[in-house]
N, C-alpha and C positions, 0 to 999 in steps of 0.2 A: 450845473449838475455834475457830481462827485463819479469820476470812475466808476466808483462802488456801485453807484445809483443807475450807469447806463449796462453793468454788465450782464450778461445774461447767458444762459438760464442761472437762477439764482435757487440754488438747491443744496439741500444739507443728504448728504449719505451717513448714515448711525451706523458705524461697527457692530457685530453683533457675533462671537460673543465681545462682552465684556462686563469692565466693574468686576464686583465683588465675586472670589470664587469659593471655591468648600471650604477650603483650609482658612480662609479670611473669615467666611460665615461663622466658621465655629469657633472660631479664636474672640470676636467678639459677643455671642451669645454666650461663650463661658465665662466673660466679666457681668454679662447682663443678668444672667443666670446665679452667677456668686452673689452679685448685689443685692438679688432678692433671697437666696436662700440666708446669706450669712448676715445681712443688714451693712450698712456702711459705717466705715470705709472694710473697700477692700482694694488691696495694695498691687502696684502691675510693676515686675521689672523691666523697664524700655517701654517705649511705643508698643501696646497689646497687636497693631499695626498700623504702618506708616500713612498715615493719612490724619493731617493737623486736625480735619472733622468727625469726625470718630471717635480721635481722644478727645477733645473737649466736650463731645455728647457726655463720653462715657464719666469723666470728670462733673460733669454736671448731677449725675446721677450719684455719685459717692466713690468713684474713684480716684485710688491718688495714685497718679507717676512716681516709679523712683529709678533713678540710672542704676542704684547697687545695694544688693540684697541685706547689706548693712544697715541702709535706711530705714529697712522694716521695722516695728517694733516686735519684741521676742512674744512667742506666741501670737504674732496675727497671721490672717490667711492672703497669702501672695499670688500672683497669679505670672506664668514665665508666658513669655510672647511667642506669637505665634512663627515668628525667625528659632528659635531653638536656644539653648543654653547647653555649655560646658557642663562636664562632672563635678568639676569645684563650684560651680555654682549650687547643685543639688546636696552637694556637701555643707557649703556655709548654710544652705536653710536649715539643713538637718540639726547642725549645731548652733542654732540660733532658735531651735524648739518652731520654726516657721508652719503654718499647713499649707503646703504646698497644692497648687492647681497649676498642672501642666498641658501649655494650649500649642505647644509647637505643632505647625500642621505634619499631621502623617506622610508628608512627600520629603519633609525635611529630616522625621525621624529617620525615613528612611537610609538617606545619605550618612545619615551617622552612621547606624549599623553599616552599614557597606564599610566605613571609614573603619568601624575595630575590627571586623575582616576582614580586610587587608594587612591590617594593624599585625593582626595574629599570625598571618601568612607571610610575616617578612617583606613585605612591601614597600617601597617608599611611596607617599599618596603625592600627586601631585591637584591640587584642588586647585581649578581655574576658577577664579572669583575676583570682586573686587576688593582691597585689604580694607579693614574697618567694617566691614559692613558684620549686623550683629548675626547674620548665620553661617559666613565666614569665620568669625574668631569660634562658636560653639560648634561647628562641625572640625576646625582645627584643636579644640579640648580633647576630642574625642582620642585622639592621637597624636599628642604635640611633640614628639620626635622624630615622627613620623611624617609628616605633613607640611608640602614646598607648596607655599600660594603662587599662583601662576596667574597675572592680571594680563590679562589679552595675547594674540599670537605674538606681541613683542616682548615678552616676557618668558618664552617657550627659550630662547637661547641663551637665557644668563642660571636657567636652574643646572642646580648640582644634584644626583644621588649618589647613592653607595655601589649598587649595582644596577646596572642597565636592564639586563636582564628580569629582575627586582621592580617593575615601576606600574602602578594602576592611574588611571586619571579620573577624578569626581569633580563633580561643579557645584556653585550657586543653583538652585531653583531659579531663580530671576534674569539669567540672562539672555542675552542676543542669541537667537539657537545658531544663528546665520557665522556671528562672530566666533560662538563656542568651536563648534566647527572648523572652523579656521585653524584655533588656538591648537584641539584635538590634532590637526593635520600638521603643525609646526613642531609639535610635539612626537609625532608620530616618527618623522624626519631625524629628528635624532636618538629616537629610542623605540626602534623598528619592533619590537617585543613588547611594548605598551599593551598593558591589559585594558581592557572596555570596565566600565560597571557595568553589574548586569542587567539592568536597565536604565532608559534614560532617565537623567538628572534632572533636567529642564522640568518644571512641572507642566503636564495638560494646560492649564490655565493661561500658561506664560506662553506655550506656542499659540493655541487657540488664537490669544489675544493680536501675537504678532502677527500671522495669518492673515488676520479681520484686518488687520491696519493695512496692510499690503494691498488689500484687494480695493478698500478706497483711493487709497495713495495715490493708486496708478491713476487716477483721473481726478485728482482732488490738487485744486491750486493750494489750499490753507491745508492741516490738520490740527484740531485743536483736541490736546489729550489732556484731560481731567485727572488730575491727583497732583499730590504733596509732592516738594523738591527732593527729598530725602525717600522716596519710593524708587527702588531701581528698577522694577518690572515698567513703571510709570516713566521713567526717564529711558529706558529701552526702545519702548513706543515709538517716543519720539524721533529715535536714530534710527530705528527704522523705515517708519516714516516718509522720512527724507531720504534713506536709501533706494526705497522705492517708487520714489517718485514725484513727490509732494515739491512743490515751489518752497511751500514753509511751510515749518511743524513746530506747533508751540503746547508746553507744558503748562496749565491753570491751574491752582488750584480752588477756585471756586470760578463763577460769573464775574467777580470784581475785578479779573486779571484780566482779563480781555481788553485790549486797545483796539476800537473802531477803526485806526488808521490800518489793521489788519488786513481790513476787508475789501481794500483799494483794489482795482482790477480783479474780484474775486468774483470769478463765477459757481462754484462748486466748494465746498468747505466739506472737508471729512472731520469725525469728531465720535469718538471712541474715551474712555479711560482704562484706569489702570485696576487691579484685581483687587487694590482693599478700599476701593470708592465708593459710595452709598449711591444708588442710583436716583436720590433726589438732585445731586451736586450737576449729572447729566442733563434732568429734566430744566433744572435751572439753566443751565447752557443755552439746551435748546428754546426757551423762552425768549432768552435774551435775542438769540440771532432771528427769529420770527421779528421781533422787535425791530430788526434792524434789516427786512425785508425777504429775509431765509425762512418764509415757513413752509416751503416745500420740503419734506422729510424723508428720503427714503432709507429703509434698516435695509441695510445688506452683511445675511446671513452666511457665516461658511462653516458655521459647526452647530452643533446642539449638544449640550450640556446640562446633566443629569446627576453629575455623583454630588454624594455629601457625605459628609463625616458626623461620626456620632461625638457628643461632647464626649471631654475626658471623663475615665472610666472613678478617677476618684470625686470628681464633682458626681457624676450621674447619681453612686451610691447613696451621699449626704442628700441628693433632692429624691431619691426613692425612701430612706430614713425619714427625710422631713414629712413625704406626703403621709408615711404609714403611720408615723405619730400624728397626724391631723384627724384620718379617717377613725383611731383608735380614741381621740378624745371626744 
């Protein structure tokens, strides 16, 4: 008999919150929603969001992927992801005759606006993020002479501004609040006059989430976090995780990723995902490990979560248009 098979108690802890959040919900009900009002295809620029299962639902249904708004064909309807887009992007649609649907979540729009307020106010931004990531380059459009990426508190010493005096800090939505933190404090260190945003960056979602993960951690030999490799809130999880405690913490994304040899000396397994996850992808999780003698289940709650966002204001219009001409024929 296998480690696995003598360890005991043998129990799964569910995160909670997690999965899917407002800004994720709406970004995908507004391709679901485009599909039906407008028919297919209708066109998404990047990942609508990062999760491999999502997009090939959403693929299935008449959506098609494109990395650049050039892809489009002139006059079709596009839809921008829910990480955000530059000005020049909103510009090439405009000159490409595009209809535009924009699903950027409202925590991201937010950080824009911050970023051409500061913009206007002489500011240098120094945005802590990871570089490449797509609401890092669209929150740097927003101000791009303006705007030093700052990739973790190792990165706090090699930035340059104009004036010291002169400097605000914004983030990613998606990361380590633990680490941001950090960066804010390294940052701080050499530019004593460092402005705040006036709210925090980090969305609800993404703390909630890392929260929930901590509170398993602490007594969890495994954690096993659900989503795509290219999700940073999903891969966040993770390092935290193991920050907090966790023996090991692995990123799945689906049930097929899971290695049984995982489970070796495992008495306790936490298991949580990340915010743009469908909570069939969890339910499947938790099948599997019942299968492999974890059907003790306990959810441990540490928030409750209620907001949602209304779709964009240009889709809502066209499906309030469509139903009045239904009712009216």
């Amino acid at each position: 008999m296998s480690s696995a098979e003598t360890a005991a108690p043998r129990r799964v802890l569910l995160a909670s919150p997690r999965g899917y959040c407002a800004g994720v919900d709406r970004a995908v009900q507004t391709v679901e929603r485009a599909l039906e009002r407008y028919g297919a295809p209708v066109y998404v620029r990047k990942q609508i969001v990062h999760n491999s299962h999502v997009v090939r639902t959403l693929e299935a249904r008449g959506a098609i992927f494109v990395d650049e708004t050039a892809e489009v064909p002139e006059g079709a309807v596009v839809v921008f992801s829910a990480h955000g887009v530059a000005p020049v992007v909103h510009d090439e649609a405009l000159a490409r005759g595009l209809r535009t649907i924009d699903a950027t979540c409202p925590l991201v729009t937010k950080v824009h606006a911050e970023a051409r307020r500061f913009d206007r106010e002489g500011f240098d931004i120094l945005l802590i993020g990871h570089e490449g990531h797509e609401e890092v380059i669209g929150t740097t459009g927003e101000a791009p002479e303006r705007v030093h990426l700052v990739d973790g508190p190792a990165g706090a010493a090699s930035v340059e501004v104009r004036d010291p005096a002169k400097v605000a800090w914004l983030s990613q939505t998606t990361l380590s609040v633990d680490e941001t933190l950090e960066t804010v404090a390294a940052l701080r260190a050499r530019f004593p006059l460092l402005m705040d945003p006036p709210s925090d960056d980090i969305c609800y979602a993404t703390q909630n989430r890392q929260v929930a993960v901590k509170e398993i951690a602490a007594v969890s030999e495994l954690v096993l976090v659900v989503g795509s490799a290219n999700s940073s809130n999903s891969l966040r999880l993770v390092e935290v995780a193991k920050d907090a405690g966790a023996r090991d913490a692995r990123l799945v994304d689906d049930v097929s990723h899971i290695d049984e040899a995982w489970l070796d000396g495992v008495g306790t397994i936490g298991v949580t995902s990340g915010a743009s996850v469908p909570e069939s992808l969890v339910h499947e999780v938790l099948g599997w490990l019942a299968g492999h003698g974890f059907a003790d289940v306990e959810e441990v709650t540490s928030a409750e979560e209620h907001l949602t966002f209304a779709l964009p204001p240009e889709l809502r219009r066209d499906l309030r248009a469509g139903t009045a001409a239904t009712t009216a024929s």
